[in-house]
VODREN-297618 format. One line per field, with one value per residue (C-alpha): chain; x, y, z; residue in one letter. Coordinates in nm, 3 decimals, m for minus. Example, Ala and Ser with C-alpha at 12.3 -4.5 7.8 and 13.67 -1.06 7.14 Angstrom:
% residues 2
mol: [A;A] $
px: [1.230;1.367] $
py: [m0.450;m0.106] $
pz: [0.780;0.714] $
type: [A;S] $
This chain:
% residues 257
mol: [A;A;A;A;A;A;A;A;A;A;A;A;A;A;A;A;A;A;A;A;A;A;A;A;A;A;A;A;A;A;A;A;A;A;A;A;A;A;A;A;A;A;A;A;A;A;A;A;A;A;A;A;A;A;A;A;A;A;A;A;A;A;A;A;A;A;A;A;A;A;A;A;A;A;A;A;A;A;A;A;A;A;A;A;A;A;A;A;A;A;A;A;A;A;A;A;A;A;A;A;A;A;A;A;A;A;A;A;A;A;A;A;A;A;A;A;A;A;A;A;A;A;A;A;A;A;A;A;A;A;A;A;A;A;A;A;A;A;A;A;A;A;A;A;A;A;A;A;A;A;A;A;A;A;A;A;A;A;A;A;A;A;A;A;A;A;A;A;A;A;A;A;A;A;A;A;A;A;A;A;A;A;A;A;A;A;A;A;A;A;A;A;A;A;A;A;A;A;A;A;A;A;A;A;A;A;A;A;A;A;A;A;A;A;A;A;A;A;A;A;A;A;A;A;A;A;A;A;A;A;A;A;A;A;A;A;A;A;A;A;A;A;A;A;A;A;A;A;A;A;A;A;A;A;A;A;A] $
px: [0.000;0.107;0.112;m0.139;m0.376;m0.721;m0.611;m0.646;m0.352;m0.296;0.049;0.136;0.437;0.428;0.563;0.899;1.136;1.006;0.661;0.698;0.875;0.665;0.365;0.550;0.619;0.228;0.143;0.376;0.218;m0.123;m0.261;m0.414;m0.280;m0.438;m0.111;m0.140;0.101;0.068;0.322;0.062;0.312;0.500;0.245;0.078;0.403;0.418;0.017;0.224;0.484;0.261;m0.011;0.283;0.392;0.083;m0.055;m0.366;m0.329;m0.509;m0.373;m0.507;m0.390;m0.374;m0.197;m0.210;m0.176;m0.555;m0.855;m1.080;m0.823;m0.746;m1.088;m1.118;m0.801;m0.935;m1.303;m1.103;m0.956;m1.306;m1.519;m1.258;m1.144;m1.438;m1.245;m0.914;m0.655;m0.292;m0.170;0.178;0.214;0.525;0.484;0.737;0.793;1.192;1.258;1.644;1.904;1.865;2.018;1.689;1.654;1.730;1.441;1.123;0.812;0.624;0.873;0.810;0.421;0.481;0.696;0.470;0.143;0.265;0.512;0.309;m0.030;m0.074;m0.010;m0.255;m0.512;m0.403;m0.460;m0.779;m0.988;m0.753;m0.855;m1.192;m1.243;m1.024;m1.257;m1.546;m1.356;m1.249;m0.935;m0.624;m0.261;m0.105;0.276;0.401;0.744;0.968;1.344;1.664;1.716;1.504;1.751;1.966;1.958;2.156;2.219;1.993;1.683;1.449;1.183;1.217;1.363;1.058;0.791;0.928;0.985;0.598;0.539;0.661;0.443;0.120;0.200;0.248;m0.072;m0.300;m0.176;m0.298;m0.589;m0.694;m0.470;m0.796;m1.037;m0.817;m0.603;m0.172;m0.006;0.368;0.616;0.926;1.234;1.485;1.851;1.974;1.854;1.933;1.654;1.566;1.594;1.994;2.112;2.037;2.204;2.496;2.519;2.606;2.838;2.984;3.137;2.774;2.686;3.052;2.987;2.659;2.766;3.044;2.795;2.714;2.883;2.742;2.942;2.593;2.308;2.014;1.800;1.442;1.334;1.520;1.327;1.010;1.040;1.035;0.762;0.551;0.615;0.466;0.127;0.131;0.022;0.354;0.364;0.063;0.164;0.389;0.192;0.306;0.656;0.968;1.154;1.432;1.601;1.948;2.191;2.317;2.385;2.221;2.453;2.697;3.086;3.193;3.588;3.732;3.918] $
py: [0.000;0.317;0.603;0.825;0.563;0.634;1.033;1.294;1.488;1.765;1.919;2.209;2.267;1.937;1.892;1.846;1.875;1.882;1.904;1.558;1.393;1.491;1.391;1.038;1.028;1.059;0.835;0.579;0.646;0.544;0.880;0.959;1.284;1.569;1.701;2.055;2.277;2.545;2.285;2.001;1.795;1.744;1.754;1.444;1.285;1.291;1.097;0.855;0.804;0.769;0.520;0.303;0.232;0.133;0.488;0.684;1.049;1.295;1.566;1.960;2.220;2.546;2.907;2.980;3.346;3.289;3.218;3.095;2.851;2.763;2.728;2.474;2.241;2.215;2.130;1.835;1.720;1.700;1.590;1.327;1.192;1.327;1.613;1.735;1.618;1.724;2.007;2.114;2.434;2.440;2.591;2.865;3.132;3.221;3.578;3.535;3.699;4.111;4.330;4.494;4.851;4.655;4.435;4.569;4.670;4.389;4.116;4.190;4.210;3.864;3.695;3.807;3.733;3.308;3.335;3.476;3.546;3.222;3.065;3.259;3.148;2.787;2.794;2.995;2.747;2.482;2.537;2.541;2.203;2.050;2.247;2.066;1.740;1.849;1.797;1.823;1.883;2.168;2.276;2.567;2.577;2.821;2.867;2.734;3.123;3.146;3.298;3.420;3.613;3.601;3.883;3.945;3.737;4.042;3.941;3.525;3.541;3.870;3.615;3.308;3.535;3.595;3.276;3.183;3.469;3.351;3.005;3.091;3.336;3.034;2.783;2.958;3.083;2.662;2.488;2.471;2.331;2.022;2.178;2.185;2.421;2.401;2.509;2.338;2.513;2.325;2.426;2.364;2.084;1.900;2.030;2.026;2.448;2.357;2.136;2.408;2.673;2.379;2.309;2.682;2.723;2.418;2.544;2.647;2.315;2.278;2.653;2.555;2.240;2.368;2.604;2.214;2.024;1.736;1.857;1.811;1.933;1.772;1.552;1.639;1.347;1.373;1.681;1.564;1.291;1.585;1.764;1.473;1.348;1.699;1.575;1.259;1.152;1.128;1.527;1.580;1.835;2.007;2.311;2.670;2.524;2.552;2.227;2.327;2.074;2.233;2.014;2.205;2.554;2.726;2.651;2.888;2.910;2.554;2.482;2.352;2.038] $
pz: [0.000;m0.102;0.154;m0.043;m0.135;m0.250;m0.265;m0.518;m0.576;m0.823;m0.953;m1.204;m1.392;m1.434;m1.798;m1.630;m1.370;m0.989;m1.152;m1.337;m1.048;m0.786;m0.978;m1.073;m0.629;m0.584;m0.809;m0.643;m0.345;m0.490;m0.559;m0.859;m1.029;m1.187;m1.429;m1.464;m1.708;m2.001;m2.238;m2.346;m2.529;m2.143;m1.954;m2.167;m2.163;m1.773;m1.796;m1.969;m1.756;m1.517;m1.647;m1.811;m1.394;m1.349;m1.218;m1.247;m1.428;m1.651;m1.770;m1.748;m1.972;m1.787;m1.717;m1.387;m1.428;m1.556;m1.303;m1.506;m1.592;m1.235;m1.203;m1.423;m1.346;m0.993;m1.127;m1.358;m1.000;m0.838;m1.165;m1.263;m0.954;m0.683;m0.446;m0.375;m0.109;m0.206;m0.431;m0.540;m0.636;m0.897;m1.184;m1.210;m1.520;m1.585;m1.756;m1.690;m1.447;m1.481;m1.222;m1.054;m1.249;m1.600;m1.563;m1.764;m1.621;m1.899;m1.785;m1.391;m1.425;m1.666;m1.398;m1.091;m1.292;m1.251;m0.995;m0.742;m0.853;m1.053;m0.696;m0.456;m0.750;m0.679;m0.304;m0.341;m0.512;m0.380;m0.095;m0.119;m0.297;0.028;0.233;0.069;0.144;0.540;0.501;0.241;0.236;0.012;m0.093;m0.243;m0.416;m0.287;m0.316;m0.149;m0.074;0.168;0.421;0.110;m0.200;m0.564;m0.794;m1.129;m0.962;m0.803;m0.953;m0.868;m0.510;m0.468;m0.575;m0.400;0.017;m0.060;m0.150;0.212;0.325;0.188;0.312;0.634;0.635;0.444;0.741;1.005;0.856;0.738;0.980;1.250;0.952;0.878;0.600;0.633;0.392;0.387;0.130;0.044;m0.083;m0.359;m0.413;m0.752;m0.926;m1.276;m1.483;m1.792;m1.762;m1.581;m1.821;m2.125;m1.891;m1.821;m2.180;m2.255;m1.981;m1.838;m1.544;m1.385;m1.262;m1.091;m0.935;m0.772;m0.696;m0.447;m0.268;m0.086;0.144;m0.056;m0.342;m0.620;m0.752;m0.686;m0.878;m0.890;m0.768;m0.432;m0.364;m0.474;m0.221;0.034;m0.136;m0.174;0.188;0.340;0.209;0.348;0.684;0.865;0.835;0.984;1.255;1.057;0.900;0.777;0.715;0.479;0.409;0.248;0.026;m0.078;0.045;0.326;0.105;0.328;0.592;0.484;0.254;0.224;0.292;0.003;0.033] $
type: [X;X;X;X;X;X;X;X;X;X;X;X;X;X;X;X;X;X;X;X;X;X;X;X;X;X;X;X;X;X;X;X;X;X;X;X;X;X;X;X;X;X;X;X;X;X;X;X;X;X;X;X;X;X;X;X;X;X;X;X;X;X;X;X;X;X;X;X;X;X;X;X;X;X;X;X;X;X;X;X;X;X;X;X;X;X;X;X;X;X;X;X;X;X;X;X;X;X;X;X;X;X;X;X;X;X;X;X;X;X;X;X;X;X;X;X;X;X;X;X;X;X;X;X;X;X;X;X;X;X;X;X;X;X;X;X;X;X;X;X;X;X;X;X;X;X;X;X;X;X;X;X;X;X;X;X;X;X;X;X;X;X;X;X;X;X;X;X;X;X;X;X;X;X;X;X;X;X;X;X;X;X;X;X;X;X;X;X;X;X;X;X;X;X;X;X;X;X;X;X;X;X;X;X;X;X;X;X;X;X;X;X;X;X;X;X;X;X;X;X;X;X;X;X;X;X;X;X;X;X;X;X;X;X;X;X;X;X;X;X;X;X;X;X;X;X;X;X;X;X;X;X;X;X;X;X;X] $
């Protein structure tokens, strides 16, 4: 038996990367999966991947920047499957590394439109179809900077600290009707997106790699493990909380050998 069994879980971004592997964990688990993402062709392919383990999946197309849209993926969840009981919010938009006064005003209202709008639309109507259930489990991806920053990412590392905000905010506002909202925060991870940025500058994956005492990157499925595991029933006193996956980075400079 799966730890999720008989659950409904829904995940977006999900064409690839943490998206696909976290929706790949829950299906493991024995949830069935709502796959949520703006790219059909991935987001299809991830069904797939599922169904041919012997999982349950559909797929959703949707922007999360869009309500109506929003709307709608969580209607698939409760139409298709009967309710809601998990949700990770992942899907992310990248405009690229821009010191703060070069970034356009389009690109910033772009980035904030998904980054953080597109996931207060998630939790609102989230939330209510796990309120219609009584109970339900929700994450929101954050970053590995939580208690850090990098240059040229203003308009990521602003979305993601209010991310944490509105997860903190959401759990105590749910966390007494039977809903946990946590976030969980990923250092650098192999994918697809890093291995384009790798294959254009080698040295980048070595660079992040020594910010670790583990010496890697991460795979996505090592923090979709973490991800996935906040929903389950062995977190369930842990609620308005950052898990941050990042290999010890945040601990500080790492001696080198």
């Amino acid at each position: 038996m799966g730890t999720l069994d008989g659950k409904v879980a829904l995940v977006t971004g999900a064409a690839r990367g943490l998206g696909r592997a976290s929706a790949q964990v829950f299906a493991r688990e024995g949830a069935r999966v709502v796959v949520v993402d703006v790219q059909r062709e991935g987001g299809e392919e991830t069904v797939q991947i599922i169904k041919r383990s012997g999982g349950e999946a559909t797929f959703v197309m949707a922007d999360i920047s869009r309500s109506a849209d929003v709307q709608a993926m969580v209607r698939t969840a409760v139409s298709t499957y009967g309710g809601l009981d998990c949700a990770i919010n992942n899907a992310v938009i990248n405009i690229g590394r821009h010191p703060l006064a070069d970034i356009t005003e389009e690109d910033w209202d772009r980035s904030l439109a998904v980054n953080l709008t597109g996931v207060f639309l998630c939790m609102k109507y989230e939330i209510r179809a796990m309120l219609a259930r009584g109970s339900g489990a929700i994450v929101n991806v954050g970053s590995g900077h939580e208690h850090s920053a990098a240059p040229g990412l203003a308009w990521y590392l602003g979305a993601k600290q209010a991310i944490y905000g509105m997860t903190k905010i959401a759990a105590l506002d749910y966390g007494g009707r039977g809903i946990r909202v946590n976030a969980i925060g990923p250092g650098s991870m192999w994918t697809p997106a890093m291995r384009e940025e790798v294959r254009k500058n080698p040295q980048h994956a070595d660079r992040l790699g020594a910010l670790s005492p583990m010496r890697r990157l991460a795979e996505p499925e090592e923090v979709a493990e973490a991800a996935v595991w906040l929903c389950t029933g062995a977190a369930s006193y842990i609620l308005g909380h950052t898990l941050v996956a990042d290999g010890g980075a945040v601990l500080g400079l790492v001696p080198k050998d």
